[in-house]
C-alpha positions in Angstrom: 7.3 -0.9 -11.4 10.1 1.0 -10.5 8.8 4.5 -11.8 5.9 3.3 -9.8 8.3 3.0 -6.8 9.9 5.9 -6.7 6.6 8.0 -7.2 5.5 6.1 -3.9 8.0 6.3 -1.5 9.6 9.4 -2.9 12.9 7.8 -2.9 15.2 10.2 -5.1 18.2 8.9 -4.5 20.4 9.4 -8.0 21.6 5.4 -7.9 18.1 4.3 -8.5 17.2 7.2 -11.3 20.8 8.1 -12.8 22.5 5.5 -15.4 25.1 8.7 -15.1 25.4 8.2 -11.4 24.9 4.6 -10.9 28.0 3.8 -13.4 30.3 6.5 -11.4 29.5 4.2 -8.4 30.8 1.2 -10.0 27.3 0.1 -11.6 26.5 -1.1 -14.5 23.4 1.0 -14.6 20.4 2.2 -12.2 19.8 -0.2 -9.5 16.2 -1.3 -8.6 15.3 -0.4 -5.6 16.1 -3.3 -2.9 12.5 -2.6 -1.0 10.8 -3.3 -4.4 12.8 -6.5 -4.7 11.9 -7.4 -1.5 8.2 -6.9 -1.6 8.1 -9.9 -4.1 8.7 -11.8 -0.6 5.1 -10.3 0.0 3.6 -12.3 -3.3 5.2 -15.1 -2.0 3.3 -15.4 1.4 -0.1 -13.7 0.5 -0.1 -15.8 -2.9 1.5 -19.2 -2.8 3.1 -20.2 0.7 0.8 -20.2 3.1 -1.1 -17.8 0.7 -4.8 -16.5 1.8 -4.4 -17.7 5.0 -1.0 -16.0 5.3 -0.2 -12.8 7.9 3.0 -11.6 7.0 5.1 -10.4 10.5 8.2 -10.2 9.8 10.7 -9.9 7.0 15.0 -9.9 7.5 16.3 -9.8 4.3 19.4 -8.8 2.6 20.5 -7.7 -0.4 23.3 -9.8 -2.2 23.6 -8.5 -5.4 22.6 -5.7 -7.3 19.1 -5.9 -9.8 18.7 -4.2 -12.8 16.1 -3.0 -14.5 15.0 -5.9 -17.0 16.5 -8.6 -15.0 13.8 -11.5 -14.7 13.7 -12.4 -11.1 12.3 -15.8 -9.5 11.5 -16.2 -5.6 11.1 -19.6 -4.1 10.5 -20.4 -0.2 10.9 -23.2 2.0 9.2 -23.8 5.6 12.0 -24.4 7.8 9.9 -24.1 11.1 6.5 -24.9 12.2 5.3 -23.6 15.4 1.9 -25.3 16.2 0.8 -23.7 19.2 1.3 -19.6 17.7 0.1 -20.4 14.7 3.5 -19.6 13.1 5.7 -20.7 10.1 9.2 -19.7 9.3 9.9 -19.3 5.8 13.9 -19.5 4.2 13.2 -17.3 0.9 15.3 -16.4 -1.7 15.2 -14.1 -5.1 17.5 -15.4 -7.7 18.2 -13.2 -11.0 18.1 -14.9 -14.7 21.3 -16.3 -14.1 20.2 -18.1 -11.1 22.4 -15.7 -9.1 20.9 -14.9 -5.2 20.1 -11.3 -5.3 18.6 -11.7 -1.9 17.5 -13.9 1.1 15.0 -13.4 4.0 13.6 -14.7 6.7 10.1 -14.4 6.5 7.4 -15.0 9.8 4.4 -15.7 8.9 1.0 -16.2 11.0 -1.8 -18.6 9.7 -5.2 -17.6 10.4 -6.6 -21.4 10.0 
């Protein structure tokens, strides 16, 4: 996935493909990209909450901590908002690493189509 990643969006920058680099930053190795992390919040609303009848709008997220290359990450959601008349949910989303640490939260809006 992250080869994939980088072939993609042509993101070159050294911390994501340099062990070398990433460690003279204070890293313990190459950092996966935050984006990719984050597009696991787009499995999460196409898939499972709302899922098919899911239009993701919007996404705030932040990165917490850094994710490595092997880690085994696990993304839950909860609704926290319900607007009946727009069609609209409001997710609270969170990706936690192996050792339950939050690498990242978001926001997510989400449209329902029925």
């Amino acid at each position: 996935m992250h080869d994939s990643f980088a072939k993609i969006t042509g993101d070159i920058s050294p911390v994501h493909l340099s062990a070398e680099y990433a460690k003279g930053k204070g890293f313990k190795d190459v950092l996966v990209y935050g984006m990719l992390t984050a597009s696991f919040y787009s499995t999460l609303v196409g898939v499972f909450l709302p899922g098919k009848y899911g239009i993701f709008q919007k996404c705030e997220a932040s990165f917490n901590k850094p994710v490595y290359i092997g880690d085994t990450l696990s993304v839950s959601g909860t609704i926290s908002d319900i607007h009946y008349a727009l069609k609209r949910i409001t997710i609270k989303a969170a990706i936690r690493n192996q050792y339950k640490e939050k690498v990242s939260s978001a926001t997510l809006i989400v449209g329902i189509t029925e």
